[in-house]
Each structure stands twice: as C-alpha cells, then as structure tokens.
N, C-alpha and C positions, 0 to 999 in steps of 0.2 A: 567546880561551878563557875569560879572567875575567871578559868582561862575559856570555859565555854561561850560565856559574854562576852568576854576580847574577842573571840572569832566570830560572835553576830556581829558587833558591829565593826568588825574589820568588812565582815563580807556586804553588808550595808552599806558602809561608805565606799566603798573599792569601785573605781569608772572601769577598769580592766580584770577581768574573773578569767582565769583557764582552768580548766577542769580536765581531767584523765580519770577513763574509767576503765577497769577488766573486766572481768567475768562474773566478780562478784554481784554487781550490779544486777544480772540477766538472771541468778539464780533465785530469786525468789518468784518470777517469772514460769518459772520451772526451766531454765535451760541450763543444760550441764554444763560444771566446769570443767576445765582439762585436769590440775591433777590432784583433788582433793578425792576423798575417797566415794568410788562411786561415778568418781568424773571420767571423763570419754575418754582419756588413754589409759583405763584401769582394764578396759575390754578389746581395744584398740590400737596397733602401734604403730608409731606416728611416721614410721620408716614405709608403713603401705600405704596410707591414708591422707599423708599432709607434705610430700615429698613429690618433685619431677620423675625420680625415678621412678618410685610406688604405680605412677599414676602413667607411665610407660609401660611399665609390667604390666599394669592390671586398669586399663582406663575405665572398661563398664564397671570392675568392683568399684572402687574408688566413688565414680558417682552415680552406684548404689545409694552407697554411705552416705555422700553430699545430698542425697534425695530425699533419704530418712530424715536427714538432720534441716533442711527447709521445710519440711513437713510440719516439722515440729515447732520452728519457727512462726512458720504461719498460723498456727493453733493457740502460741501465748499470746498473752499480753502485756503491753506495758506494764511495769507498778508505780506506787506512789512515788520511789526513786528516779527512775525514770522521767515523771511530771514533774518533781519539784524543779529538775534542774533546766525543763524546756520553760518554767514560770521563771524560774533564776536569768536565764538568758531574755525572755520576753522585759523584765525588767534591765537588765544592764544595756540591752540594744546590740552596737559594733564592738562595743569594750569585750564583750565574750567571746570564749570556744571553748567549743566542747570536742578534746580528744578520743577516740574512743580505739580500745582493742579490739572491738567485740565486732562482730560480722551478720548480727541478726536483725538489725534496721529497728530494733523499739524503742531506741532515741527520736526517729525520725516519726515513727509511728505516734511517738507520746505529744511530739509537737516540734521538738527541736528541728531548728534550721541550720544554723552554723556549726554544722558537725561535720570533722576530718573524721574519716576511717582509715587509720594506719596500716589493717589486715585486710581491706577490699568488702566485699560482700558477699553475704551466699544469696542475696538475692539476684546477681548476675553471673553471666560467664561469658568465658573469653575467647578471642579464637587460640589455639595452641600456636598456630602458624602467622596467619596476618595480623593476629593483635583486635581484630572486630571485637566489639563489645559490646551485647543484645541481653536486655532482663530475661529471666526465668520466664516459663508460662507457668501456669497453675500445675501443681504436684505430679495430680493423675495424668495429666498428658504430657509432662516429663518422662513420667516413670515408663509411659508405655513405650519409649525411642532412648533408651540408653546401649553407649556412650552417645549425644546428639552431635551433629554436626553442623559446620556453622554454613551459614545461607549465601556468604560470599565468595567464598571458595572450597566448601567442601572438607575439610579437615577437622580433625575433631576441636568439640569448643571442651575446654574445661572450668570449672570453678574459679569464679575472678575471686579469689581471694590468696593469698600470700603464706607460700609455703615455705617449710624449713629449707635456710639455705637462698633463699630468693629478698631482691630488694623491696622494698618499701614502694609504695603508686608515686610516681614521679609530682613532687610537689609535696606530698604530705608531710614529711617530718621536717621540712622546710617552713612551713604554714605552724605548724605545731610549736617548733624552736622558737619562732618568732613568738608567738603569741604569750609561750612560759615563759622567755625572760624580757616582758614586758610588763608582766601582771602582777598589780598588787596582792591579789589574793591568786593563792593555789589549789585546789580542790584535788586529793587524788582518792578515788573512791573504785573499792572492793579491787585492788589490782595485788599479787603477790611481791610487785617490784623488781622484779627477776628479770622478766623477758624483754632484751633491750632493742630495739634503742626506747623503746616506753619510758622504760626504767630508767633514763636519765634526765626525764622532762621534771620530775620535782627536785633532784639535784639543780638542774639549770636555772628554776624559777626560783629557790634558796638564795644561791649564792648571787644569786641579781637582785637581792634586797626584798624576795614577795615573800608573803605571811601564807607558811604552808601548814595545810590541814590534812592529816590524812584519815578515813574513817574504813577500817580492815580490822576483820573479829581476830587478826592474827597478827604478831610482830612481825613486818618488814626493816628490809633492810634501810628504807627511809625513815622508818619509827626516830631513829636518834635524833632526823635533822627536821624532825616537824616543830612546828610552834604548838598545835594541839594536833592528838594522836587518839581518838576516836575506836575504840577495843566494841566495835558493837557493825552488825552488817549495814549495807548498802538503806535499807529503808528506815529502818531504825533513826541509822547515824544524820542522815539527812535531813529526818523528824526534825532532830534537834537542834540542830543548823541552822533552819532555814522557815522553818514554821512560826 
C-alpha cells in the first residue's frame, strides 16, 4: 500500500507522464490479444496474415481478415482504461504521450490527443506502391470491393499498419524515445514486454532516472526494473493509480 501511494503522488507531481500500452489494455474492450490463449494467432498464422509475403500470396485473404478484424473494432468501445489516461493527459497538457502498440484507435476515440501509434492503424490503408494514405470507409462497403484499390494509381492499397519484418511510421519511435527518456513518471500498461523496439521504452525511461510503473496480470521482463509492478489488468490497475 505504501509503494502504491509513492506512485500517486509521484504521478501527481510529475510535469512529464509517458505512457505505453499493448493489448492488454483493448481487452477488456473485447478485443483480442495476439498470444494469450484464445488470442488471434491461436487461429491464425502470422506468416499469412501480418507478413509482405502473406499478403502477396494472398492479398484478398489477408484483407478479409483485416475487414473482420475493423468490424470488430468499430463495434467496441472505449473502457475506463482507456479514459482514465485521456483524463491523465487532459491534465498534464504537453508534458504527456501516450505510446501505444495497439492499432484500434480507442485511445483516440476515448479522448486522447497526443498519441504515437508505433503499429499504424487498422483504420487506414496504404497504397502498396505510391505510398497514398486514405481512411477506411464503413465495414460493408469495404467488404463488398476486396482486395481495394487505391484512387491514385490503381494498385492495390493495403492495411497501413506494420508487419512482421517491416519498420516503424517514420518518426514514431523517434517521438516515443524522446518522450521516455524525459519523463519523470513511466506508465507501462497491459503490454507483455517482448515485442521490440516497444519493449525498450521502459528500459530507456529507467535508466534516465523516471519512476516506472508497470501494471500486467502477468511477470514481464521489465517486472525487475519497475519501481511499482502492478499484478492486476489494464482497468483495474489504473483504478488504483489514478482515481
């Protein structure tokens, strides 16, 4: 209970808050994780689905999958997770960012402004060829024109989000690095820690002197280097934090 009170009011006095979130975050939302059981490469593999190749082979399957999987998206909704950390930012101002892995926009939908998306969006897509970047339309009039093509030159568009094997949105983990190791407090919430370059933004904000928090119902491999370490999910944990 006392190092829970060091991290209110670390994260009350703190002018600079970064924040990183995965997936855990979106699952109480209902949206699947990747590999927890039950999660989307339990049915899926990621070699057809989240790959250049995959999506060579097979461009209408592929966004099939991406069509199901916006569907879905647009059906949840934000949770109290989600809000507390768009209320977190309304209060710190510029001093915040909110990193995120996630690709389903309910950060932005919850209120959040200053949010990097490290993994792009599924609510855009890209041209394969000239790079054109044009939002989704609504589900059903996707669904009826797959693989779609893009309006500028005809080539197929695909899923602007970032596949295995592929870099980072030019700028993002640039915007990201700066902001961890600036920040007096660290926030990393429902992420497994693993998938990098993610996975090194609460190393970075550590060993630059910020007070990191992390709240995941499961040991990561940042568990050792947290100040507080939070064994409870994304809504929960933030309850406690920040309420």
């Amino acid at each position: 209970m006392e190092r829970l009170e060091e991290a209110r009011r670390r994260i009350r006095a703190a002018r600079r808050v970064a924040v990183l979130t995965g997936a855990g975050i979106s699952a109480p939302s209902g949206i699947p994780t990747f590999r927890d059981p039950g999660g989307l490469w339990e049915d899926f593999r990621i070699e057809d689905y989240a790959t250049p190749e995959g999506f060579r082979r097979n461009p209408e399957g592929v966004w099939r999958w991406y069509a199901w999987r916006y569907r879905r998206i647009l059906e949840a909704q934000p949770n109290p997770a989600h809000r507390r950390l768009a209320e977190l930012e309304r209060q710190k101002g510029e001093g915040f960012l909110l990193v995120t892995q996630n690709v389903d926009g309910l950060h932005q939908r919850a209120g959040s402004k200053r949010v990097v998306e490290l993994h792009g969006s599924l609510h855009r897509a890209r041209c394969s060829v000239c790079d054109y970047r044009t939002d989704l339309p609504p589900p059903e009039q996707l669904e009826r024109a797959l693989p779609p093509r893009c309006p500028r030159c005809g080539a197929l568009l695909r899923p602007d989000v970032v596949w295995f094997g592929e870099y980072l949105p030019p700028g993002a983990l640039e915007m990201a690095q700066a902001a961890f190791a600036s920040a007096e407090v660290a926030l990393v919430v429902g992420t497994s820690a693993v998938v990098e370059p993610a996975a090194s933004l609460g190393r970075l904000a550590k060993h630059a002197g910020a007070y990191l928090i992390e709240v995941n119902p499961e040991e990561t491999p940042l568990t050792p280097l947290a100040d507080l370490s939070l064994r409870q999910g994304a809504v929960e944990g933030l309850a406690a934090l920040l309420d």
